[in-house]
C-alpha positions as CSV (number, residue, x, y, z in Angstrom):
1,X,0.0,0.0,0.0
2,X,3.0,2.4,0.8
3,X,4.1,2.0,-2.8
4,X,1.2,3.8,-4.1
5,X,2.3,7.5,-2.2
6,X,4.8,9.4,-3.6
7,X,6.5,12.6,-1.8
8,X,5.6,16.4,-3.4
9,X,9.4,16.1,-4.9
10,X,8.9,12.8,-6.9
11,X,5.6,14.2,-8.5
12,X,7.3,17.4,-9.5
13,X,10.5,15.6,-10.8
14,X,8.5,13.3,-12.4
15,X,6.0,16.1,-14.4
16,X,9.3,17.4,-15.3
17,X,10.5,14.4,-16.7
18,X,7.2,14.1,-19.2
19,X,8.0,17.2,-20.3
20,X,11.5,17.9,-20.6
21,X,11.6,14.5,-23.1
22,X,8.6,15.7,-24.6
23,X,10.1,17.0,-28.2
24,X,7.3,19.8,-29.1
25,X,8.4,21.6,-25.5
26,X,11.8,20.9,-26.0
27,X,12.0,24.1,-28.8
28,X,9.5,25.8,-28.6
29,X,7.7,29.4,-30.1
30,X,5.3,31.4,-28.1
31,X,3.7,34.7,-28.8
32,X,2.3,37.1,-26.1
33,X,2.4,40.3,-24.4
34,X,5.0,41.3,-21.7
35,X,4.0,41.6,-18.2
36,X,5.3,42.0,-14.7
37,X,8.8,42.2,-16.2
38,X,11.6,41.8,-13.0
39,X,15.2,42.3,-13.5
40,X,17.0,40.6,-10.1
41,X,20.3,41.5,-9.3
42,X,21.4,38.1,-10.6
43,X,21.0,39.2,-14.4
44,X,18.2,36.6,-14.6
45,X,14.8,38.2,-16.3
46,X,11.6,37.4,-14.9
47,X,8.4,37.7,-16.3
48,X,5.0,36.8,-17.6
49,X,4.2,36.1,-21.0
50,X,-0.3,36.1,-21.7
51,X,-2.6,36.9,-23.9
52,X,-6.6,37.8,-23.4
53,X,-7.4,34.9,-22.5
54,X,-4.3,32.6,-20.2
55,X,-0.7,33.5,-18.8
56,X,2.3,31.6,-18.8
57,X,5.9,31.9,-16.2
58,X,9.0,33.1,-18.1
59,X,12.6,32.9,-17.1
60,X,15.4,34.3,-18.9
61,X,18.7,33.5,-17.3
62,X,21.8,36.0,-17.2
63,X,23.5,34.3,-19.9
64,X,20.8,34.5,-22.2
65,X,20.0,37.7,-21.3
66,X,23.0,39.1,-22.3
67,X,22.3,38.8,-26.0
68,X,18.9,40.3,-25.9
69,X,19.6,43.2,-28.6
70,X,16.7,45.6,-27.3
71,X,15.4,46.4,-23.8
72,X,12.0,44.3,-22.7
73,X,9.6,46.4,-20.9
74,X,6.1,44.8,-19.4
75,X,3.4,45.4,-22.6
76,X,5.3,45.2,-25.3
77,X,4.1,41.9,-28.1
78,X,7.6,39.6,-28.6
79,X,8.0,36.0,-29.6
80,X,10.0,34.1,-26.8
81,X,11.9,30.8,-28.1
82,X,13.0,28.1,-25.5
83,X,12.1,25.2,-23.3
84,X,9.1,23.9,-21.0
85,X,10.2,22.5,-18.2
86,X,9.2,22.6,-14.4
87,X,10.3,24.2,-11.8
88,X,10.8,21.2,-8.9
89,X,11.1,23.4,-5.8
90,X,7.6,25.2,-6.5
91,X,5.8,22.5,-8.6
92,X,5.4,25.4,-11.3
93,X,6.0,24.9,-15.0
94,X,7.4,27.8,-16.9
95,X,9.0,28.4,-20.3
96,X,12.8,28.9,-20.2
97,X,13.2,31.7,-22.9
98,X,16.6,31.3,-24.7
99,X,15.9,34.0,-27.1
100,X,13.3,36.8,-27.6
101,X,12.0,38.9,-30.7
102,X,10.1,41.9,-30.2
103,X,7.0,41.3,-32.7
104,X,6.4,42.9,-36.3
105,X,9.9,43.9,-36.8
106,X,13.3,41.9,-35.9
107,X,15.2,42.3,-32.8
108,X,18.3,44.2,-33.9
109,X,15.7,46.9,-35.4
110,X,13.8,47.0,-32.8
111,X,17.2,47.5,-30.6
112,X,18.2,50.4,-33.0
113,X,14.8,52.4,-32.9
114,X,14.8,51.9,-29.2
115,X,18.1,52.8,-28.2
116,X,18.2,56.0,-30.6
117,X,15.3,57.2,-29.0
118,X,17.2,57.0,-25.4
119,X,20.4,58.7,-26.8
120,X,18.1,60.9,-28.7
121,X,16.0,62.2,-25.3
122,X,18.9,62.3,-23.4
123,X,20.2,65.3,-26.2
124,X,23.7,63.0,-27.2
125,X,22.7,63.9,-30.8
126,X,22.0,67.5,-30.4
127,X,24.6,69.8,-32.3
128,X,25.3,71.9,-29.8
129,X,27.6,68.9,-28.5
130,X,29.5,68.9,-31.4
131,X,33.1,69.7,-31.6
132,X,35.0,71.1,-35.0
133,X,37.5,68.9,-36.4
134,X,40.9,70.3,-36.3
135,X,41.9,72.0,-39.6
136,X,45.6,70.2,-40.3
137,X,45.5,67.4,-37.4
138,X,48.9,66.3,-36.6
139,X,47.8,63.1,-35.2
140,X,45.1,60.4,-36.2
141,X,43.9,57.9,-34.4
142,X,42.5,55.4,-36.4
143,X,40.0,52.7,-34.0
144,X,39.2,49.8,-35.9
145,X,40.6,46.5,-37.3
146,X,44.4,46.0,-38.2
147,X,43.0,43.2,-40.9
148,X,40.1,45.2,-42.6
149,X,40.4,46.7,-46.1
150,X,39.1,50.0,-44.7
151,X,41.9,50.9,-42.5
152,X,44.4,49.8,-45.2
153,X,42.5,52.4,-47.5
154,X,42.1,55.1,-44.9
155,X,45.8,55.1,-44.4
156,X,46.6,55.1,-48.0
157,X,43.9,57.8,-48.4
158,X,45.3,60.1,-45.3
159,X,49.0,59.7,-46.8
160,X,48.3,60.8,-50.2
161,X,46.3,63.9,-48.7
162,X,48.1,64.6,-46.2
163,X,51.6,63.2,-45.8
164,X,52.1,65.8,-42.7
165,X,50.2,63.8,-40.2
166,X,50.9,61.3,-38.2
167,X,48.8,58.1,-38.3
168,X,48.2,56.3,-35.0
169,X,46.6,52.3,-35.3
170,X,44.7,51.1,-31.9
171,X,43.6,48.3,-33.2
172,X,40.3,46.6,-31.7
173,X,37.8,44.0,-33.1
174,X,34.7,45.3,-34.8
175,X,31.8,42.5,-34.8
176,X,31.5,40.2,-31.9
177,X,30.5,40.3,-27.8
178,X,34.3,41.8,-27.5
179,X,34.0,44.4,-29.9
180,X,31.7,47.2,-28.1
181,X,33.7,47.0,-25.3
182,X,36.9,47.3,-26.8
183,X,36.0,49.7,-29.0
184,X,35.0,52.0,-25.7
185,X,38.2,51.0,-23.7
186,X,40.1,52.1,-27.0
187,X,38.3,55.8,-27.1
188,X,38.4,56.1,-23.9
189,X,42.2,55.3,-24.0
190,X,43.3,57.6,-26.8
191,X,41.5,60.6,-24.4
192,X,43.2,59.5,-21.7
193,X,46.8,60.0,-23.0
194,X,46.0,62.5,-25.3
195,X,47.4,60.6,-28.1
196,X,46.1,62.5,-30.8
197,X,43.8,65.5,-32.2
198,X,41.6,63.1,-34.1
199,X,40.0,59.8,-33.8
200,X,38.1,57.9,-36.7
201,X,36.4,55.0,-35.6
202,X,34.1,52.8,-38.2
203,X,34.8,49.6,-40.2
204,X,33.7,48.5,-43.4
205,X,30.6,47.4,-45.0
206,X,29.1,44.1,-44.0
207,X,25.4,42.9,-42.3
208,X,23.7,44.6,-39.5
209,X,24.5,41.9,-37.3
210,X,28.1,43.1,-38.1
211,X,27.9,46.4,-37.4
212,X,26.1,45.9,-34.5
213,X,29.2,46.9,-32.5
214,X,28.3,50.5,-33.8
215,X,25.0,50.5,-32.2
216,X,26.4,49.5,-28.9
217,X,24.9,52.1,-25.9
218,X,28.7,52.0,-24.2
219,X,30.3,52.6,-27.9
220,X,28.0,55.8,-28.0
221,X,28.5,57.2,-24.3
222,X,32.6,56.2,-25.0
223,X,32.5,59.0,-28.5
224,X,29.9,61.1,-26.2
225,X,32.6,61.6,-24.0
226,X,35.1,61.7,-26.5
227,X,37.2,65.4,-25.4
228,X,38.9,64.6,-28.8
229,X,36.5,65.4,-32.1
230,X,35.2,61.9,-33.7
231,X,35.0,60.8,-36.9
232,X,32.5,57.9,-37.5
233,X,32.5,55.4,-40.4
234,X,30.9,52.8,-40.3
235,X,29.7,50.6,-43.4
236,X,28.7,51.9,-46.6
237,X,26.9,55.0,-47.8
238,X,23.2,53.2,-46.9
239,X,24.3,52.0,-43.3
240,X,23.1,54.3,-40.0
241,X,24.6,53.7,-36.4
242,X,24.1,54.9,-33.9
243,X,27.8,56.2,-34.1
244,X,27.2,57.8,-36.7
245,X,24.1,60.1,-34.5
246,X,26.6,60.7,-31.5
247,X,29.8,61.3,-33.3
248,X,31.1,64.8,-34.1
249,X,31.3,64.2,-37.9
250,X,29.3,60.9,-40.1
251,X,31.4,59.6,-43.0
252,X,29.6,57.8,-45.5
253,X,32.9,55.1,-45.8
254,X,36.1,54.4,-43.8
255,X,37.5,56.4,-47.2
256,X,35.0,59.5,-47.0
257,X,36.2,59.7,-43.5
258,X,39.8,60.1,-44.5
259,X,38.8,62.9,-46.9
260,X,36.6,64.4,-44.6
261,X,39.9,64.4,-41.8
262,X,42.4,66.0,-43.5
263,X,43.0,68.9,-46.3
264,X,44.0,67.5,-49.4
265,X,47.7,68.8,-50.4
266,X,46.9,69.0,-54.1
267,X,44.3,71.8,-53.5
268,X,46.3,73.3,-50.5
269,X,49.5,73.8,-53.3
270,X,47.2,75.4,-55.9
271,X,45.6,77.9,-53.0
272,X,48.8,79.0,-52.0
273,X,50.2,79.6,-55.8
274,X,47.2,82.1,-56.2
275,X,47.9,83.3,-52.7
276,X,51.6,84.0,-54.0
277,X,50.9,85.2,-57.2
278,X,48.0,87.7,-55.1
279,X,50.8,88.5,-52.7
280,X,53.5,89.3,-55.5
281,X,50.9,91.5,-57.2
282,X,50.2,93.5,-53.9
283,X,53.7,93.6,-53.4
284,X,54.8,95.1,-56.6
285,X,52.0,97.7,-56.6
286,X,53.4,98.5,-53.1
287,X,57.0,99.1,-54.5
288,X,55.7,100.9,-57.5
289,X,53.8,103.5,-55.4
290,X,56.6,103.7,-52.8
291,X,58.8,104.5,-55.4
292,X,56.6,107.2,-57.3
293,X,56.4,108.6,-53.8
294,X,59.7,108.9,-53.5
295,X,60.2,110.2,-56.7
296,X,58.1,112.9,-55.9
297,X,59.7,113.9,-52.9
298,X,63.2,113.8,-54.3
299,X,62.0,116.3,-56.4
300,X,61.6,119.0,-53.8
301,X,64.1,121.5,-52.6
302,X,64.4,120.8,-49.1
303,X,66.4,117.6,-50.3
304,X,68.3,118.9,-53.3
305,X,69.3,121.8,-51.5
306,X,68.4,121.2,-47.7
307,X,70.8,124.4,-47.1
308,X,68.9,126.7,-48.8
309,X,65.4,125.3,-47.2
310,X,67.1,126.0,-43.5
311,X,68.6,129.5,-45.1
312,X,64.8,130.0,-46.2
313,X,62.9,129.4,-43.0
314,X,65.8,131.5,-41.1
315,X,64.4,134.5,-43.2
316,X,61.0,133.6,-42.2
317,X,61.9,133.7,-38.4
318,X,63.6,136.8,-38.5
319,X,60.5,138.2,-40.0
320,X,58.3,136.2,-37.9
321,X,60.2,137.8,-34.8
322,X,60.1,141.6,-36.1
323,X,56.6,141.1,-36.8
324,X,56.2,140.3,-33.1
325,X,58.7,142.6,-31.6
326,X,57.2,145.2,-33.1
327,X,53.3,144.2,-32.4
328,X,54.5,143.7,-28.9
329,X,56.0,147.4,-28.7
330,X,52.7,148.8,-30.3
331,X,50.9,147.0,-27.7
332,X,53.1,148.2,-24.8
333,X,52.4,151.9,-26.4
334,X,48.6,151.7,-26.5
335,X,48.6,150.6,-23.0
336,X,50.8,153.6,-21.2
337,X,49.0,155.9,-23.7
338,X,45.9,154.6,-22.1
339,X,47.3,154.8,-18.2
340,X,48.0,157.9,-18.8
341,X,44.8,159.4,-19.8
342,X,42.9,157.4,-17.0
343,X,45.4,158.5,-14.5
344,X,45.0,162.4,-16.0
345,X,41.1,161.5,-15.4
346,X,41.3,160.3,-11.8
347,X,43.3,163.6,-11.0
348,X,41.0,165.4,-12.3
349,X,38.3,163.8,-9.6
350,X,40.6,164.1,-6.9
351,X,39.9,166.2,-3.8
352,X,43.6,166.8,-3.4
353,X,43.6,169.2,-7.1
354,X,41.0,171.2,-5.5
355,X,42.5,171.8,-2.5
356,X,46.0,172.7,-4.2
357,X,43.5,175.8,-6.5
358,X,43.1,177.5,-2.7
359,X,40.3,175.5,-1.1
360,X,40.2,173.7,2.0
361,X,38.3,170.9,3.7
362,X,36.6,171.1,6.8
363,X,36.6,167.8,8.9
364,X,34.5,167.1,11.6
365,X,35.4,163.8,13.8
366,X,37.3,162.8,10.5
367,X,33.8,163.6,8.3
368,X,33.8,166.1,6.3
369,X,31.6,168.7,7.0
370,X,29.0,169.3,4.0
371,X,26.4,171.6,5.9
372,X,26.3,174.0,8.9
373,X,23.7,171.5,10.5
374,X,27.0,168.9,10.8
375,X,28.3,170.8,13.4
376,X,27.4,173.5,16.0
377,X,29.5,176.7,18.0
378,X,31.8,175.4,20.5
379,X,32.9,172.0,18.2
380,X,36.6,171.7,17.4
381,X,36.9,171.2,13.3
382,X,40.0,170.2,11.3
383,X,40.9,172.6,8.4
384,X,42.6,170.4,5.3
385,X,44.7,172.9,3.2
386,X,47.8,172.3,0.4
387,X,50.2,172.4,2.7
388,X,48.9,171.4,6.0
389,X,46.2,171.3,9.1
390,X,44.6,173.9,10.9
391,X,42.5,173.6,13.8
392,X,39.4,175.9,14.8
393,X,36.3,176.0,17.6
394,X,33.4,177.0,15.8
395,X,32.5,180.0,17.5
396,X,29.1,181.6,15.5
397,X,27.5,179.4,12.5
398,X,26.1,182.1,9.7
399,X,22.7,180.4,7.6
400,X,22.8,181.5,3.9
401,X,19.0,181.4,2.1
């Protein structure tokens, strides 16, 4: 009778059993909407896929995860591929999702769109973050792969432009799980050590699973960051990254980037003949004036006969200085002429002339006395004559009508 019970583990690892050899579970496609999506700390995704009607128990683990090219978010409609299989410890079956799709458009798309719109919000492609490339850089760095036709075509391309600068390889992968990350370390590197004025960063053409390094969210932060102006070029003429958004300059090609970097030396050679011939024109019109000039003023007498010129304005000092000598001695004459007939006038008003033609004042407590009513018999006045003081007492005061 004991043979017939079985313990809660041995039903669950049994159930799992049936359907872990059970070949339709063992790969299997289902389509729903995301919900109550969990990240844990572990890296492992949690969540629910259902539909309008049921509900089934997701897990994606870390290492799954990982490759998911876009970010899930609780609503969205994606096709999850994996396993059924049951959980033992809580009895509960749930689809192990080894890969997910978003629905109506692939995954890498979906990724782009999705990412671009982050960057995009967060203002990483707005202008005003862009940096001028440097007119004649005297260092490149070129970040991409040392076996690639592109670099070997950028650097053939940068030395027939521009022999002048210096061309720095950092050498990184560009496809593959390694490649965002090394393409970031490399940037990041290059700004560190200041090793150059330039970076151009791209590969060449190839699918958009091989590009996909270019669309990485670290690879864009990494040129974001970049204190050194970045070229990207990734691909062909077609091909958008999202290096191509955050970068300081897009090339179309690895090769329009190394057009784009440096002046070409054919065209910089035929600027400066027309410069010269410019400058030699100015020049000679410079001379020719200069020397008509000095023509001219070899012509005047002050240098054929500078002599004569001093003898000249000697002459005209001499006269300059009788001219003022004898305006000064005018001057000097008008002026005593006119002292003298003021001073003739103020003698003429002064009490002193009348006095010295036989009259005299009569001072009263030093006034002088105008009427008889300014004084009175028995007051001592003060005669003023020419020639001296006399003093009197008032003795009888006489009224004239």
């Amino acid at each position: 009778m004991n043979e017939m019970y079985l313990s809660v583990s041995e039903v669950n690892e049994i159930i799992k059993n049936m359907l872990d050899n059970e070949p339709r579970f063992s790969s299997i496609m289902v389509c729903g909407e995301l919900s109550n999506y969990k990240i844990y700390p572990s890296g492992h995704h949690y969540f629910t896929l259902k539909d309008a009607e049921s509900s089934l128990k997701c897990v994606m683990f870390r290492s799954n995860s990982s490759r998911l090219r876009f970010r899930p978010e609780s609503g969205m409609s994606v096709t999850a591929i994996g396993r059924i299989s049951v959980y033992p410890r809580d009895g509960v079956y749930q689809l192990y999702v080894n890969h997910m799709i978003p629905q109506g458009e692939g995954d890498l798309q979906f990724a782009f769109e999705q990412l671009k719109e982050k960057l995009e919000k967060e203002g990483l492609f707005d202008e005003q973050h862009k940096k001028p490339l440097p007119a004649y850089p005297s260092r490149i760095a070129l970040i991409t792969s040392s076996a690639g036709a592109a670099v070997h075509d950028m650097i053939r391309i940068l030395g027939e432009r521009w022999p002048a600068t210096e061309i720095l390889l950092v050498p990184v992968r560009v496809q593959g799980e390694e490649a965002p990350g090394e393409i970031s370390e490399a940037i990041k590197y290059v700004n560190q050590h200041q090793l150059a004025d330039l970076i151009i960063t791209g590969r060449g053409g190839g699918s958009a699973e091989d590009l996909w390094a270019f669309n990485d969210e670290g690879v864009a932060r990494a040129i974001f960051d970049s204190q050194i102006p970045v070229i990207s070029a990734v691909g062909h003429e077609p091909d958008i990254t999202i290096s191509d958004y955050v970068a300081d300059v897009r090339a179309s090609t690895p090769s329009n980037a190394a057009e784009i970097a440096v002046p070409d030396q054919a065209d910089i050679r035929h600027r400066v003949r027309i410069l010269s011939s410019r400058l030699a024109l100015s020049m000679n019109n410079i001379i020719a004036k200069r020397r008509e000039l000095v023509l001219k003023m070899s012509s005047r007498k002050v240098l054929q006969s500078p002599y004569e010129y001093l003898n000249n304005r000697s002459l005209e000092i001499d006269r300059m200085t009788e001219r003022l000598v004898n305006s000064m001695n005018n001057t000097i004459r008008d002026k005593k002429e006119q002292f003298i007939r003021y001073a003739a006038l103020l003698d003429a008003m002064s009490p002193l002339a009348v006095i010295a033609r036989g009259y005299l004042i009569a001072q009263n407590k030093n006034q002088v006395i105008k009427s008889v009513n300014d004084t009175k018999p028995g007051d001592s006045i003060l005669l003023r004559l020419s020639d001296g003081k006399i003093d009197c007492t008032v003795d009888h005061i006489h009224n004239e009508v």
